[in-house]
C-alpha positions in Angstrom: -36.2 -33.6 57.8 -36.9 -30.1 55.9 -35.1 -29.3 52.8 -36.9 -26.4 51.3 -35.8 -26.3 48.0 -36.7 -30.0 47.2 -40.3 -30.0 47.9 -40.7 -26.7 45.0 -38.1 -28.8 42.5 -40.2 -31.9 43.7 -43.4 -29.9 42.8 -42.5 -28.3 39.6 -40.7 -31.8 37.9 -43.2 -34.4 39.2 -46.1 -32.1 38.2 -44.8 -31.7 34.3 -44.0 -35.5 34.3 -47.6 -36.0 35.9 -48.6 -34.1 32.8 -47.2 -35.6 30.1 -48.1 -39.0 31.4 -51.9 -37.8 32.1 -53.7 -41.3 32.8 -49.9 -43.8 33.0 -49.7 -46.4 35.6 -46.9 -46.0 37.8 -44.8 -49.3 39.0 -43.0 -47.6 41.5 -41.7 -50.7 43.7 -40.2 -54.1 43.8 -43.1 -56.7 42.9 -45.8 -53.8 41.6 -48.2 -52.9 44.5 -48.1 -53.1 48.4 -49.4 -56.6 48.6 -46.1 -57.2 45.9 -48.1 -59.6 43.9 -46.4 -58.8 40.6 -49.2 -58.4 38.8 -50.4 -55.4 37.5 -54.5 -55.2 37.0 -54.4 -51.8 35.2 -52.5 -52.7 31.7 -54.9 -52.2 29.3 -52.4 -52.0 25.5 -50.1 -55.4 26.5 -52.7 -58.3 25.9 -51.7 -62.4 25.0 -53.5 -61.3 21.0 -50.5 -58.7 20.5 -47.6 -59.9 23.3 -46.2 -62.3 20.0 -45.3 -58.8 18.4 -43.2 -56.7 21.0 -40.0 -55.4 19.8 -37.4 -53.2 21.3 -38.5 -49.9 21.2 -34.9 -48.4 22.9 -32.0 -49.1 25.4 -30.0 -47.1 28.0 -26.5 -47.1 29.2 -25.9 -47.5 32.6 -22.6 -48.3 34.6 -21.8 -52.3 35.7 -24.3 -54.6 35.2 -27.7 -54.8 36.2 -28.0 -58.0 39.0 -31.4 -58.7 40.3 -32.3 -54.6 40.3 -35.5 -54.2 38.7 -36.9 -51.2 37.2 -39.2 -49.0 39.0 -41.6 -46.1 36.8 -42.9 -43.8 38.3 -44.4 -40.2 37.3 -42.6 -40.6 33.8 -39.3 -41.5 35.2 -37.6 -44.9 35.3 -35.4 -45.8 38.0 -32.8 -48.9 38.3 -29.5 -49.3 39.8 -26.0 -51.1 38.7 -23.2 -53.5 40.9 -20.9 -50.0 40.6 -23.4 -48.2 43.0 -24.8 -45.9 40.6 -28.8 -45.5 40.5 -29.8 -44.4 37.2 -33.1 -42.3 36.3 -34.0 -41.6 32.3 -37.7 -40.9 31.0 -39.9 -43.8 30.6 -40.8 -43.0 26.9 -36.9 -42.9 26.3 -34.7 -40.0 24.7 -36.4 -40.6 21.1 -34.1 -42.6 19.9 -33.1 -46.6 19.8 -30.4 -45.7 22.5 -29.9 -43.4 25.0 -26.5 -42.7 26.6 -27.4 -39.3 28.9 -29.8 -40.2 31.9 -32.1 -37.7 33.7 -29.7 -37.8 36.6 -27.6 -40.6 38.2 -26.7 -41.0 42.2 -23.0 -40.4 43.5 -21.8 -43.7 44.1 -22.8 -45.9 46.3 -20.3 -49.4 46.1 -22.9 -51.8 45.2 -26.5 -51.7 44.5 -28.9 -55.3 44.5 -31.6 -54.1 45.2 -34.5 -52.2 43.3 -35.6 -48.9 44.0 -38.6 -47.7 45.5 -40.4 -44.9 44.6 -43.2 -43.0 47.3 -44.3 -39.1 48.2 -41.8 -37.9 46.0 -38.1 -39.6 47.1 -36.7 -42.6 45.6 -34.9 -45.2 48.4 -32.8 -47.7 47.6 -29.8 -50.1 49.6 -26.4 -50.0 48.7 -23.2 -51.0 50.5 -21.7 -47.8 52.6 -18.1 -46.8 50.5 -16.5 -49.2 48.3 -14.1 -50.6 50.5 -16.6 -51.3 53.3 -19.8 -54.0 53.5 -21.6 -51.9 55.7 -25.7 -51.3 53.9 -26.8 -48.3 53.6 -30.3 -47.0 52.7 -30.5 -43.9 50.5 -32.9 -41.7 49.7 -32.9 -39.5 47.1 -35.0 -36.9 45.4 -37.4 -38.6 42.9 -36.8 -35.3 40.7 -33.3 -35.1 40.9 -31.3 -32.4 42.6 -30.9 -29.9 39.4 -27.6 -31.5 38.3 -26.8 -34.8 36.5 -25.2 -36.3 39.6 -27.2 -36.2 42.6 -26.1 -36.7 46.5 -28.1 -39.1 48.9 -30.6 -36.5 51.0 -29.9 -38.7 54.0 -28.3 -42.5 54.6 -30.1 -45.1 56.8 -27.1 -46.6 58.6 -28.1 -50.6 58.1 -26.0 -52.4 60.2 -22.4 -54.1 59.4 -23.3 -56.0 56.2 -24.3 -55.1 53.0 -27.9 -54.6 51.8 -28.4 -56.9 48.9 -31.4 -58.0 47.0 -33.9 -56.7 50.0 -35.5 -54.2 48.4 -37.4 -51.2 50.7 -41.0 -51.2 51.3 -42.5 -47.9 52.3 -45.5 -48.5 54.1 -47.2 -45.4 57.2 -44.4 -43.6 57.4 -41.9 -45.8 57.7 -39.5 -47.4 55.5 -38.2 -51.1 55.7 -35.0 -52.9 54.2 -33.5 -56.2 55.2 -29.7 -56.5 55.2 -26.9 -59.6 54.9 -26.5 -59.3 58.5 -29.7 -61.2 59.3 -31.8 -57.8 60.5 -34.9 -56.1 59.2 -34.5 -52.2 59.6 -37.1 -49.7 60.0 -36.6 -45.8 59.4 -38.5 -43.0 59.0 -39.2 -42.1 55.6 -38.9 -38.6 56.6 -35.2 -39.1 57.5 -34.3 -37.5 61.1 -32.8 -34.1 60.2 -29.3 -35.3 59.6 -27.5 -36.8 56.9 -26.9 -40.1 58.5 -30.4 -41.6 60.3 -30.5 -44.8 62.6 -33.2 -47.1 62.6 -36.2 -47.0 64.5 -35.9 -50.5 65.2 -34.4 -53.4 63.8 -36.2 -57.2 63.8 -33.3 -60.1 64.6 -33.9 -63.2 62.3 -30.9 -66.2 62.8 -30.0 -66.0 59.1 -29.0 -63.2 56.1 -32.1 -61.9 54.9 -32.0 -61.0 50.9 -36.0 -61.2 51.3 -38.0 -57.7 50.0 -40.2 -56.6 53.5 -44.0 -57.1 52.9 -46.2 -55.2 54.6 -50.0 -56.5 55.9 -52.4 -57.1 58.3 -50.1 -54.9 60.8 -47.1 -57.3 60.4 -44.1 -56.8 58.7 -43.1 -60.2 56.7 -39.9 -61.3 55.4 -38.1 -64.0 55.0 -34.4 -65.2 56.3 -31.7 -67.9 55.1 -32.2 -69.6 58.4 -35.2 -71.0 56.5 -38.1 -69.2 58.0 -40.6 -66.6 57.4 -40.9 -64.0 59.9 -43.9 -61.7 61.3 -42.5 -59.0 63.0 -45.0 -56.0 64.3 -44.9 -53.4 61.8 -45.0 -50.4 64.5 -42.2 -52.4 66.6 -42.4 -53.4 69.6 -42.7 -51.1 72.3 -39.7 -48.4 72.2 -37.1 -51.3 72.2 -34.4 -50.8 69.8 -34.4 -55.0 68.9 -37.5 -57.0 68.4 -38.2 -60.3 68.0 -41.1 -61.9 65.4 -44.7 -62.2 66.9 -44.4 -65.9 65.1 -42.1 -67.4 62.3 -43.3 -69.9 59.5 -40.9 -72.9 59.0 -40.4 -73.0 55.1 -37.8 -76.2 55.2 -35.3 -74.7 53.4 -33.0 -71.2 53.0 -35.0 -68.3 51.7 -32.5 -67.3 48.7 -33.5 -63.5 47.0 -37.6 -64.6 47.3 -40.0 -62.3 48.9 -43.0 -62.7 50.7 -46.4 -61.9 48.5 -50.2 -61.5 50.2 -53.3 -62.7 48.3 -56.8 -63.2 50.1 -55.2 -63.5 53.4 -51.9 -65.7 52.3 -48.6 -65.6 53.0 -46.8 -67.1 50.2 -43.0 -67.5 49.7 -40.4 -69.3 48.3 -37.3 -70.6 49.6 -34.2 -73.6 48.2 -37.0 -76.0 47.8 -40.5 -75.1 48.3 -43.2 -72.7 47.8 -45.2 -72.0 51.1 -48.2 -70.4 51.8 -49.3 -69.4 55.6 -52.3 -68.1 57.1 -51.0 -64.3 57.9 -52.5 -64.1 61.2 -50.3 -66.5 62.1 -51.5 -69.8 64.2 -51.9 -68.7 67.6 -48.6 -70.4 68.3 -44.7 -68.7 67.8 -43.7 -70.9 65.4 -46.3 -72.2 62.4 -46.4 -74.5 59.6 -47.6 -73.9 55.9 -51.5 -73.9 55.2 -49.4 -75.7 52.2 -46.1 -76.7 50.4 -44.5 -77.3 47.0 -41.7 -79.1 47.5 -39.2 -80.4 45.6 -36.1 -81.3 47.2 -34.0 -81.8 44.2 -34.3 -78.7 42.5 -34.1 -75.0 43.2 -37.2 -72.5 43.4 -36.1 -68.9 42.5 -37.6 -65.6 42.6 -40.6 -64.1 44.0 -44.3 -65.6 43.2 -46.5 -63.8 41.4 -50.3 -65.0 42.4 -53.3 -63.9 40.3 -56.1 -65.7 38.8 -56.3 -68.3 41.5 -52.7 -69.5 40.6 -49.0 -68.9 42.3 -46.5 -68.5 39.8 -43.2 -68.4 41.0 -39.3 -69.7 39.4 -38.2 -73.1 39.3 -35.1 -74.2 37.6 -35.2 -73.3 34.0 -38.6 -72.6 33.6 -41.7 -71.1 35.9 -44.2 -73.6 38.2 -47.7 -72.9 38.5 -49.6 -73.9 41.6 -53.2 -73.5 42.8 -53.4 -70.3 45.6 -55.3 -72.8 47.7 -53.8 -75.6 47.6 -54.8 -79.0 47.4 -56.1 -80.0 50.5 -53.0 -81.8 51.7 -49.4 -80.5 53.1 -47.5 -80.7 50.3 -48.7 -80.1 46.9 -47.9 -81.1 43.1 -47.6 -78.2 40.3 -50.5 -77.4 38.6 -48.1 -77.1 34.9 -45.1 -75.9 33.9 -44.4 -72.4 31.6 -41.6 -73.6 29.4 -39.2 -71.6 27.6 -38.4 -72.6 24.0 -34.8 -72.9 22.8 -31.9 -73.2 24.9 -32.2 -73.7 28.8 -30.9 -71.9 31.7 -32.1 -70.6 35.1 -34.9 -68.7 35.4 -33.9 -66.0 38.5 -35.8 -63.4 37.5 -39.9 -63.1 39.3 -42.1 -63.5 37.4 -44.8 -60.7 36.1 -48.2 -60.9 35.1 -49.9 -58.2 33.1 -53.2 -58.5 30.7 -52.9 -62.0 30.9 -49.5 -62.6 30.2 -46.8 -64.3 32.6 -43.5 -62.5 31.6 -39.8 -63.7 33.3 -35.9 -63.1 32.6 -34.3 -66.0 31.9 -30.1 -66.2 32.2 -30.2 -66.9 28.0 -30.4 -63.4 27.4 -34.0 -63.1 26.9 -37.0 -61.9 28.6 -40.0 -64.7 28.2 -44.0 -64.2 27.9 -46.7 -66.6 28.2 -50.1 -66.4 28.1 -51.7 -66.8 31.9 -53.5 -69.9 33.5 -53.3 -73.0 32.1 -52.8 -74.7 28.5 -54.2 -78.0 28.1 -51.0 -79.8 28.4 -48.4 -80.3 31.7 -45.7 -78.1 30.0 -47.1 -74.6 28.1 -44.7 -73.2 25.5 -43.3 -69.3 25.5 -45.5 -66.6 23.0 -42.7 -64.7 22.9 -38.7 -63.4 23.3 -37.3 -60.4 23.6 -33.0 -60.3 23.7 -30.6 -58.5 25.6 -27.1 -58.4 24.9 -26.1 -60.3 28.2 -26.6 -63.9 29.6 -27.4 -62.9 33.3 -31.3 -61.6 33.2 -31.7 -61.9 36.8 -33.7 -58.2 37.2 -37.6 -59.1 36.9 -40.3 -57.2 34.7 -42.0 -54.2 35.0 -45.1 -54.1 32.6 -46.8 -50.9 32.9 -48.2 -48.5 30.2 -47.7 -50.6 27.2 -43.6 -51.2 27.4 -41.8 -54.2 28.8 -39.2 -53.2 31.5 -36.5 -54.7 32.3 -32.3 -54.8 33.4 -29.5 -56.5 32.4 -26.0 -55.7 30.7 -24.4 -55.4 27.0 -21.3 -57.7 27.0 -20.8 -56.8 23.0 -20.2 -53.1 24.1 -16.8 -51.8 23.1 -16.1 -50.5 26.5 -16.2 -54.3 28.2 -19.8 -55.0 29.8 -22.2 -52.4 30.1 -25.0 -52.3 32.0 -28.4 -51.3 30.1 -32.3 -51.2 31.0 -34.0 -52.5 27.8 -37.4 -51.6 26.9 -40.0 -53.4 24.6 -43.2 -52.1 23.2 -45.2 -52.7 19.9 -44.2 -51.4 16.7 -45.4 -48.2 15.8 
C-alpha cells in the first residue's frame, strides 16, 4: 500500500525522536523481543542495588482504563491503548512535568482495545473490536509518527473475523503480521496492507477454542495458544495458497490457555494455561499431537500471564504471587516450583507477566501496585518484594515495560474527578 506523504512525515519525526534518544532501547512489542521472553538484556541504569529507590517520575491521561494493554516504546514514543478504543501515543521522557494531560496523538476510535500495540518499520498495529456496537476484531495499523493532527485515522483495517480481538496482541515477523481473535482463528496479513482501506487475511489457522494467546514466531512455525487447551504450530508462510490451515502439530497443555502467550528459549516452547506451565520441544515430536518435554501443574490454583524465562528459570503468574521453575525441567513429567516471589502486604492476583530487566523480576499485581524482586533464587521457598510502586487503581493487569531506565506500565485513576481514568504510569530514580 503507498501513501506518499507518510513515509517523509515517517522520515522526518522518527529521525528527530532517533536523535534525541541517541543510544535508547526500544520495547516496541508485547513481551520485549521476537522470542517474547520478557526480558530485556540491554538495561544497563535499572539494577536490584537501586530498584528499592524508584519513584514516579510522571503520569498520563488516557480515556477508559487500561486492561491487560501494555506499553510499547519505541523511537522516543510510548504507545498503549484503553477499553474505549482509543490508542494513545505521548513521549517516553514525559511532557516535563508530574502529569501530562495532551498526548502526541491519539487514534479515532476503535470500540475496545485489549491488546498491546506493536511497533515495526515505522507503523504501529494494534486489535480492536470493528465499531462500538459490533464484536467483529479488527487489526489497525497506524502511522508510528502520527498523521500531523492530534487524532489520527487507521491507514488500513485487517478485517479479523466475527469476534473481537482481545488480549492477542500482533506479532510482526517477514512481512507479515499475525493477531489471534475470540473466534478461535489466527490471522495473517500483510504488514504492507493491500492498497485499500479494508485488507483480508492472507490466511487464517482454525484452533477449536478462543484464542486470547499473543502469536510467537520461530523456527518457521507460528505458535499460539487456544482455550481448547492446546498449543498450536501452524506454518508461518501458510499452507499452500489455502485460505484455512490447520496446525502442523498441537501440544496438549491440560487445561484452557487464558491471556498466556507462547515464549522460546534454547529451543522451548513454554506456555501457560488454567493450571500448568508447559514447555515443548518446538520442532514438535514427529507426531500431530505432542505432550510437554514438562509440566507445572497445579490443579487447584490458576496460572496467569505470560512466562518470562532467563537465567535458566521460567517465571510466570500464579495466584497472588509469581512461580519460578527450572527452563529444563526436572527430569520427570510434571514438575515442583523452584520458589515463590512473594508480594508483601495485602494479596491479590497477579495478571500482569512478568518482566525481567538487570536482574530484577518486575509484575502488576490487582492491589494497585507494580512489584520488583531481585532475579533467581533467595535462600528460602518464598522471596519477599524489593520494592512498590502505586497506581491509583486496583486492576494492574497491563505488564511492564523496563527499558532505558523508567518502569512502564498501564492501569487507571479511580480518585480522578471525572469517574475512572485511564493513565500509563512511569517510574524512574530520583533526580
Amino acid at each position: 500500500m503507498k501513501f506518499p506523504f507518510f513515509p517523509i512525515l515517517i522520515s522526518i519525526l522518527i529521525g528527530a525522536a532517533s536523535a534525541a534518544h541517541a543510544g535508547d532501547i526500544d520495547w516496541p512489542q508485547f513481551r520485549f523481543n521476537d522470542a517474547h521472553t520478557g526480558v530485556n538484556k540491554f538495561e544497563k541504569t535499572l539494577d536490584r542495588t537501586n530498584v528499592p529507590r524508584l519513584e514516579q517520575a510522571w503520569q498520563a491521561q488516557l480515556g477508559d482504563i487500561v486492561d491487560f494493554s501494555s506499553p510499547a516504546v519505541a523511537g522516543g514514543v510510548v504507545y498503549i491503548g484503553t477499553i474505549d478504543g482509543t490508542l494513545w501515543a505521548y513521549p517516553a521522557d514525559g511532557c516535563g512535568a508530574s502529569f501530562c494531560d495532551t498526548p502526541l496523538w491519539q487514534s479515532t476510535n476503535l470500540a475496545q482495545i485489549m491488546d498491546s500495540p506493536t511497533v515495526a518499520n515505522g507503523i504501529v498495529y494494534v486489535g480492536s473490536q470493528t465499531d462500538p456496537d459490533s464484536a467483529a476484531g479488527k487489526l489497525n495499523a497506524f502511522a508510528a509518527a502520527g498523521c500531523g493532527g492530534s487524532v489520527c485515522a487507521p491507514l488500513w483495517q485487517g478485517v479479523a473475523g466475527s469476534q473481537s480481538i482481545l488480549e492477542s496482541s500482533p506479532t510482526v515477523a517477514d512481512g507479515v503480521v499475525y493477531v489471534g481473535a475470540f473466534d478461535g482463528r489466527l490471522y495473517a496479513f500483510n504488514a504492507d496492507g493491500c492498497g485499500t482501506a479494508q485488507c483480508q487475511p492472507l490466511w487464517v489457522g482454525q484452533t477449536a477454542g478462543s484464542i486470547e494467546s499473543t502469536p510467537l514466531v520461530a523456527k518457521g512455525f507460528v505458535f499460539v495458544g487456544s482455550d481448547d487447551g492446546k498449543l498450536y504450530a501452524f506454518k508461518a508462510k501458510g499452507c499452500g495458497g489455502k485460505s484455512v490451515c490447520k496446525p502442523k502439530w498441537t501440544g496438549d497443555l491440560g487445561s484452557a490457555v487464558f491471556q498466556s502467550s507462547p515464549a522460546i528459549a534454547n529451543g522451548v516452547v513454554y506456555i501457560g494455561s488454567q493450571h500448568a506451565i508447559s514447555a515443548f520441544d518446538a520442532r514438535g515430536c514427529g507426531a500431530r499431537q505432542c505432550a510437554p518435554l514438562w509440566q507445572g501443574v497445579d490443579n487447584a490454583d490458576f496460572f496467569n500471564g505470560s512466562p518470562a524465562i532467563h537465567g535458566g528459570h521460567v517465571y510466570i503468574g500464579w495466584e497472588t504471587s509469581l512461580a519460578a521453575y527450572a527452563a529444563d525441567g526436572c527430569g520427570q513429567a510434571t514438575c515442583s516450583k523452584e520458589w515463590v516471589l512473594f508480594g508483601d502486604g495485602f494479596q491479590a492476583d497477579v495478571l500482569s507477566s512478568p518482566t525481567i530487566a538487570g536482574g530484577v523480576v518486575y509484575a502488576g499485581r490487582n492491589t494497585g501496585e507494580v512489584l520488583a524482586w531481585k532475579e533467581g533464587p533467595c535462600g528460602k521457598p518464598s522471596c519477599s518484594n524489593i520494592w512498590s510502586g502505586t497506581t491509583n487503581d486496583e486492576i494492574v493487569s497491563s505488564s511492564p515495560a523496563v527499558v532505558n531506565g523508567k518502569v512502564y506500565i498501564g492501569s487507571a485513576d479511580k480518585l480522578f474527578p471525572q469517574n475512572i481514568s485511564g493513565r500509563i504510569y512511569v517510574f524512574s530514580l530520583p533526580r
